[in-house]
VEXDREN-899728 format. One record per residue: x, z, y of N, C-alpha, C, O in turn; residue number from 1; residue in one letter. Coordinates in nm, 3 decimals. Layout:
REM residues N
+---------+---------+---------+---------+---------+---------+---------+---------+---------+---------+---------+---------+-----+------+
|    n_c1 |    n_c3 |    n_c2 |   ca_c1 |   ca_c3 |   ca_c2 |    c_c1 |    c_c3 |    c_c2 |    o_c1 |    o_c3 |    o_c2 | seq | type |
+---------+---------+---------+---------+---------+---------+---------+---------+---------+---------+---------+---------+-----+------+
|       X |       Z |       Y |       X |       Z |       Y |       X |       Z |       Y |       X |       Z |       Y | NUM |    A |
...
+---------+---------+---------+---------+---------+---------+---------+---------+---------+---------+---------+---------+-----+------+
END
This chain:
REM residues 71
+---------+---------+---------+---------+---------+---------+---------+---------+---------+---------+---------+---------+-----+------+
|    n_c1 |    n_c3 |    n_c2 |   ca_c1 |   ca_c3 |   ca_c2 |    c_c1 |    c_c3 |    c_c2 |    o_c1 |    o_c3 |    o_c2 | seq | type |
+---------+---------+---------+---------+---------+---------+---------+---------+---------+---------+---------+---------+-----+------+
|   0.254 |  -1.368 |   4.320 |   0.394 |  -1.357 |   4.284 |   0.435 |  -1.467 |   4.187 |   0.554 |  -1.498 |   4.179 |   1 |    X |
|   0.337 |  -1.533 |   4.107 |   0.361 |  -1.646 |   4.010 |   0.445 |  -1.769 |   4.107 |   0.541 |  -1.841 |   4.078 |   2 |    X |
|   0.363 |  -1.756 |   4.231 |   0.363 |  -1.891 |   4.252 |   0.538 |  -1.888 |   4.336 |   0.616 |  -1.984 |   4.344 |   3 |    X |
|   0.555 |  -1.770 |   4.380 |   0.708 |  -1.773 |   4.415 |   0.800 |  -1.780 |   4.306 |   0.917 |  -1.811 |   4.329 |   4 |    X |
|   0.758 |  -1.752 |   4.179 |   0.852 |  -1.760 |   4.063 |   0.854 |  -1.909 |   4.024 |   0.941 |  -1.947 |   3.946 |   5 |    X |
|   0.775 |  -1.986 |   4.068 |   0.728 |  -2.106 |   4.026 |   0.810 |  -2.182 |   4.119 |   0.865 |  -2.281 |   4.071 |   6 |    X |
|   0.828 |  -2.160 |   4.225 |   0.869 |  -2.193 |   4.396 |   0.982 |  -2.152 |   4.329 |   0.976 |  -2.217 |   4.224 |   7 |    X |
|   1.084 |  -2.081 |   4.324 |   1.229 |  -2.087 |   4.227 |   1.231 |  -2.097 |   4.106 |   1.309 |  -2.013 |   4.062 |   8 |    X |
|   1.180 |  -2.163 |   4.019 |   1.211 |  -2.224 |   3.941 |   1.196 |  -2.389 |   3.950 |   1.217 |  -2.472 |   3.861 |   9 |    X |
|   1.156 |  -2.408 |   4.080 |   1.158 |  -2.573 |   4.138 |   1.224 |  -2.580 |   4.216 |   1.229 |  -2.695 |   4.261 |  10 |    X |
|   1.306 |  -2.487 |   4.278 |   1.398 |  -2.467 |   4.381 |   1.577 |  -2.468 |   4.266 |   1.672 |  -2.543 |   4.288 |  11 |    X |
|   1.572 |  -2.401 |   4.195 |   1.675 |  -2.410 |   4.070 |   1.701 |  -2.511 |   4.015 |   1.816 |  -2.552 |   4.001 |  12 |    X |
|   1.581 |  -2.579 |   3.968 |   1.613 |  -2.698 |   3.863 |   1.672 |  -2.828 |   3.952 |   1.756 |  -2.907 |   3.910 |  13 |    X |
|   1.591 |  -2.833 |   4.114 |   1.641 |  -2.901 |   4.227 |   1.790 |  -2.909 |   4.209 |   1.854 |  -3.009 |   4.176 |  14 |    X |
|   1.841 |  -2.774 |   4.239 |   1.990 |  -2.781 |   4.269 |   2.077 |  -2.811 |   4.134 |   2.191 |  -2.856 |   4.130 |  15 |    X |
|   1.992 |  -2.772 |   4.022 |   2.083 |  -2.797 |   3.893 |   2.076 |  -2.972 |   3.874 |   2.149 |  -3.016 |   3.785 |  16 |    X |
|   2.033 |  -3.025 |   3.914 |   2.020 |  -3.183 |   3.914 |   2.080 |  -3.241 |   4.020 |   2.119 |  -3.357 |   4.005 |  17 |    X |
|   2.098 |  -3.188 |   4.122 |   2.190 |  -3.242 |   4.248 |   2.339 |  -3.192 |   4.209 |   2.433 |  -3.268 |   4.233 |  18 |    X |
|   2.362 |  -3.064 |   4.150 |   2.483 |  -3.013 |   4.097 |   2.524 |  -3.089 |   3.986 |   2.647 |  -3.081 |   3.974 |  19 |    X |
|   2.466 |  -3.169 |   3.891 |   2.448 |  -3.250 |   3.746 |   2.523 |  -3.404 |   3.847 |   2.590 |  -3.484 |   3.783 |  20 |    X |
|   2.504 |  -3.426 |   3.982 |   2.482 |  -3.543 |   4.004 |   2.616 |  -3.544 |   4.040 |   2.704 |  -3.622 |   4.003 |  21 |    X |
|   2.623 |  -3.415 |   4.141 |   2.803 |  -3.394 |   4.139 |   2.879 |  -3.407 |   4.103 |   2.972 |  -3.463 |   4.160 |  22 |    X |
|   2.884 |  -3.344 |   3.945 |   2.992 |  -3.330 |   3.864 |   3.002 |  -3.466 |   3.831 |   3.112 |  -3.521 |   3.819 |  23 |    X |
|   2.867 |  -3.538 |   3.812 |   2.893 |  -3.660 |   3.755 |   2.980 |  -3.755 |   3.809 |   3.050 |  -3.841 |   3.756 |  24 |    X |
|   2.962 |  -3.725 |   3.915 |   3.014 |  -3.907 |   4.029 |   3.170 |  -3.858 |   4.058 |   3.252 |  -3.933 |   4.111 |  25 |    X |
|   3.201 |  -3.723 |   4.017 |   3.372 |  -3.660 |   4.057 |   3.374 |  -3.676 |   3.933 |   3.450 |  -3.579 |   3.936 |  26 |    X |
|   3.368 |  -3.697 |   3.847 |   3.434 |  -3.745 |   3.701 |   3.442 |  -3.891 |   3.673 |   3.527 |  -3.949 |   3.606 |  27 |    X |
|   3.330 |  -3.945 |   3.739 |   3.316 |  -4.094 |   3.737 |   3.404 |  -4.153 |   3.838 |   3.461 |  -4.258 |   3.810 |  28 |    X |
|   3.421 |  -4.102 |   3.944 |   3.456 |  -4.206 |   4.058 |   3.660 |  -4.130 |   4.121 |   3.748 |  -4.174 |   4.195 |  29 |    X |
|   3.643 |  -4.005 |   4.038 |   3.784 |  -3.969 |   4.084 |   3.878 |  -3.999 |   4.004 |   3.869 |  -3.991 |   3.881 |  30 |    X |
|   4.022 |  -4.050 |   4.095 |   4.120 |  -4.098 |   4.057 |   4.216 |  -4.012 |   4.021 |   4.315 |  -4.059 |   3.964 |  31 |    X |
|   4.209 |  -3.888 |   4.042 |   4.316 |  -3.773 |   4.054 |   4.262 |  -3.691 |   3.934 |   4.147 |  -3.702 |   3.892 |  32 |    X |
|   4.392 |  -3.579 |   3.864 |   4.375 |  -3.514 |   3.762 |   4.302 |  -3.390 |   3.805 |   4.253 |  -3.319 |   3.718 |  33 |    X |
|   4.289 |  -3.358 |   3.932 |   4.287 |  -3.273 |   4.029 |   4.103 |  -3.231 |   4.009 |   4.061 |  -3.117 |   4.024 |  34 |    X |
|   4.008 |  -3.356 |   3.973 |   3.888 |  -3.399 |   3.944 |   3.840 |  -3.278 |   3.823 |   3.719 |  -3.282 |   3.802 |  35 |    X |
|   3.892 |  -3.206 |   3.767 |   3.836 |  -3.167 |   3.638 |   3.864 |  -3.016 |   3.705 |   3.799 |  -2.928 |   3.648 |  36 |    X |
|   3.947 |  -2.970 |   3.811 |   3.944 |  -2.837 |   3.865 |   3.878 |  -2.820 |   3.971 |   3.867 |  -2.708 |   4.020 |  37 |    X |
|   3.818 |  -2.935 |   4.027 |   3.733 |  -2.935 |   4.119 |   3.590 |  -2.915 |   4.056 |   3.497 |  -2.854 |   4.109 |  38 |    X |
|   3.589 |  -2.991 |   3.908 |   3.457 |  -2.975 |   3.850 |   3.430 |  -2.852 |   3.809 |   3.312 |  -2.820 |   3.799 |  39 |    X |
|   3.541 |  -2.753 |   3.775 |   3.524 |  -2.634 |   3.731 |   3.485 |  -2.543 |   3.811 |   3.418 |  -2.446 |   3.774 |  40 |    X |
|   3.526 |  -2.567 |   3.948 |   3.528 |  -2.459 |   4.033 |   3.386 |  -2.497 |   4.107 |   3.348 |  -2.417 |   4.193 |  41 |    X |
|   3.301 |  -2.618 |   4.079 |   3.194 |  -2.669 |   4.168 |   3.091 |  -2.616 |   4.057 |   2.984 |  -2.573 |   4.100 |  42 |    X |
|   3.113 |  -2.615 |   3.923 |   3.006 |  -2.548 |   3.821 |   3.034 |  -2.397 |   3.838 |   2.931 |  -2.331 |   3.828 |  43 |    X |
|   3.115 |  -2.345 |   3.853 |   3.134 |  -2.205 |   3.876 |   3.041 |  -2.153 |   4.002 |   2.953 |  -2.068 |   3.999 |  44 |    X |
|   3.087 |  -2.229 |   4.111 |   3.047 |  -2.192 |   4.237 |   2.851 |  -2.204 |   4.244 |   2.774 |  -2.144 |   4.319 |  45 |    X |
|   2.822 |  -2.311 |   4.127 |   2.647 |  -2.332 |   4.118 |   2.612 |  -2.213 |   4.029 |   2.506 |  -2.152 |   4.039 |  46 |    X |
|   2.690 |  -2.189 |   3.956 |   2.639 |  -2.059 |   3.878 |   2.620 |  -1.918 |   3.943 |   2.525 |  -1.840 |   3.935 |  47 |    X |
|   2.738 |  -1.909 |   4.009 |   2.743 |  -1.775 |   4.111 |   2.625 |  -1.757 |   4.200 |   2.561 |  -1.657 |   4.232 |  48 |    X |
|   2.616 |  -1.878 |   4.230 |   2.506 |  -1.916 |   4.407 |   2.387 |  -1.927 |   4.305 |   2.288 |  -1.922 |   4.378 |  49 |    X |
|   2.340 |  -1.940 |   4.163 |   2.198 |  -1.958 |   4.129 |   2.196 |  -1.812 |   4.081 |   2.084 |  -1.762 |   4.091 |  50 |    X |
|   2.291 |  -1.731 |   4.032 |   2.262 |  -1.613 |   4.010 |   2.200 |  -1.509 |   4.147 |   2.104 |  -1.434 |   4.128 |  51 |    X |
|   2.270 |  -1.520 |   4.283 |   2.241 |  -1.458 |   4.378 |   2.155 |  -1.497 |   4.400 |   2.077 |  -1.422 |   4.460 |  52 |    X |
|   2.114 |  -1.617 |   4.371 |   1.965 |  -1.672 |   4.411 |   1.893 |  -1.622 |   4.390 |   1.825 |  -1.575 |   4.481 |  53 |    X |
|   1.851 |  -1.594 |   4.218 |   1.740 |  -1.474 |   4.127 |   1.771 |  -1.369 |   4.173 |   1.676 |  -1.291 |   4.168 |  54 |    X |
|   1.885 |  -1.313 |   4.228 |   1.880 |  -1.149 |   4.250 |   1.811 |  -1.090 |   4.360 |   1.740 |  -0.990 |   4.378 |  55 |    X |
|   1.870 |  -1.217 |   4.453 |   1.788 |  -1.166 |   4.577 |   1.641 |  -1.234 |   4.605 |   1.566 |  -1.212 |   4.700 |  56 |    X |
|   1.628 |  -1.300 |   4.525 |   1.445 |  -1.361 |   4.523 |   1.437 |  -1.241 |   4.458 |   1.408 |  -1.164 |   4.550 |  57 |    X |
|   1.446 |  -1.162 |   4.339 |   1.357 |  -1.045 |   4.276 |   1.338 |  -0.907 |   4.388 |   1.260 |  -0.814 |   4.367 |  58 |    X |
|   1.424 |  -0.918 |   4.503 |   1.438 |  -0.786 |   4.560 |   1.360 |  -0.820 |   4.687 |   1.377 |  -0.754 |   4.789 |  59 |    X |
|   1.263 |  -0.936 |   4.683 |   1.169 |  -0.945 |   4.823 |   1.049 |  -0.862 |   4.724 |   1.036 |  -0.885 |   4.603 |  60 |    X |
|   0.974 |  -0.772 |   4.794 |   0.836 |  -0.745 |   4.789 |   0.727 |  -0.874 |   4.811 |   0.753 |  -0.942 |   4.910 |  61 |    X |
|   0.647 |  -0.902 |   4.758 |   0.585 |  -1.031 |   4.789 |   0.490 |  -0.990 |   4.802 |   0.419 |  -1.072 |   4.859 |  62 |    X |
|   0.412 |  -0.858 |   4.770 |   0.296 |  -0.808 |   4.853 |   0.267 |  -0.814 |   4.956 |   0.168 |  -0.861 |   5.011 |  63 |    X |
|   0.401 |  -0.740 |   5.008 |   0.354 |  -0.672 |   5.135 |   0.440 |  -0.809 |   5.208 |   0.421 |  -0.810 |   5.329 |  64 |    X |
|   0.491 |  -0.876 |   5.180 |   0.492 |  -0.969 |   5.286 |   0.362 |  -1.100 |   5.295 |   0.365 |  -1.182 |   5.387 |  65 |    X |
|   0.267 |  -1.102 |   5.199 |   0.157 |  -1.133 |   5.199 |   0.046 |  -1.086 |   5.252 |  -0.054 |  -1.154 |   5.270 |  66 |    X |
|   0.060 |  -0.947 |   5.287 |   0.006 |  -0.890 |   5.334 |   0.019 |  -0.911 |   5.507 |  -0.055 |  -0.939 |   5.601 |  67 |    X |
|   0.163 |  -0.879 |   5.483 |   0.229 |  -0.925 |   5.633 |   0.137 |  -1.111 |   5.744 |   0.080 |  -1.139 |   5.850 |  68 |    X |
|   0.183 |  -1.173 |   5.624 |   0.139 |  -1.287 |   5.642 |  -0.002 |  -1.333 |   5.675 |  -0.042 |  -1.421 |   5.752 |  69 |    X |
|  -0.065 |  -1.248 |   5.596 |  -0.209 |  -1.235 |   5.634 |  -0.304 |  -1.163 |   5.750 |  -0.417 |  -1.200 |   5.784 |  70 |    X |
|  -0.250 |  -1.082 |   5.787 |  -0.247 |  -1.017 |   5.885 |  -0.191 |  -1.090 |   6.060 |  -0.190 |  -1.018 |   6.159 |  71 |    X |
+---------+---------+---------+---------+---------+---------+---------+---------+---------+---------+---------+---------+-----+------+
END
């Protein structure tokens, strides 16, 4: 079970650095005022989607699908 906690927490930090890269280049490269509600709603939308992420990674059994797997 470590190693799936390990497996999202390299799966998280992934998207928080591609999401980091986002915000960056729409603040850097946009011409419109429009840029700073897009940034809000694109950090909102990574927060929501990394929370469902942990909720529903905690609600797999990783036993028994190891078990599964092994079998």
């Amino acid at each position: 079970m470590t190693f799936s906690w390990a497996f999202l927490a390299l799966f998280l930090s992934l998207y928080a650095i591609f999401s980091l890269a986002v915000i960056w280049h729409l603040n850097t490269y946009s011409f419109s005022r429009s840029a700073k509600w897009v940034t809000r709603f694109f950090v909102l939308a990574a927060v929501v989607l990394a929370v469902f992420a942990i909720l529903f990674f905690s609600q797999i059994n990783w036993a028994e699908l190891l078990n599964y797997a092994q079998s």
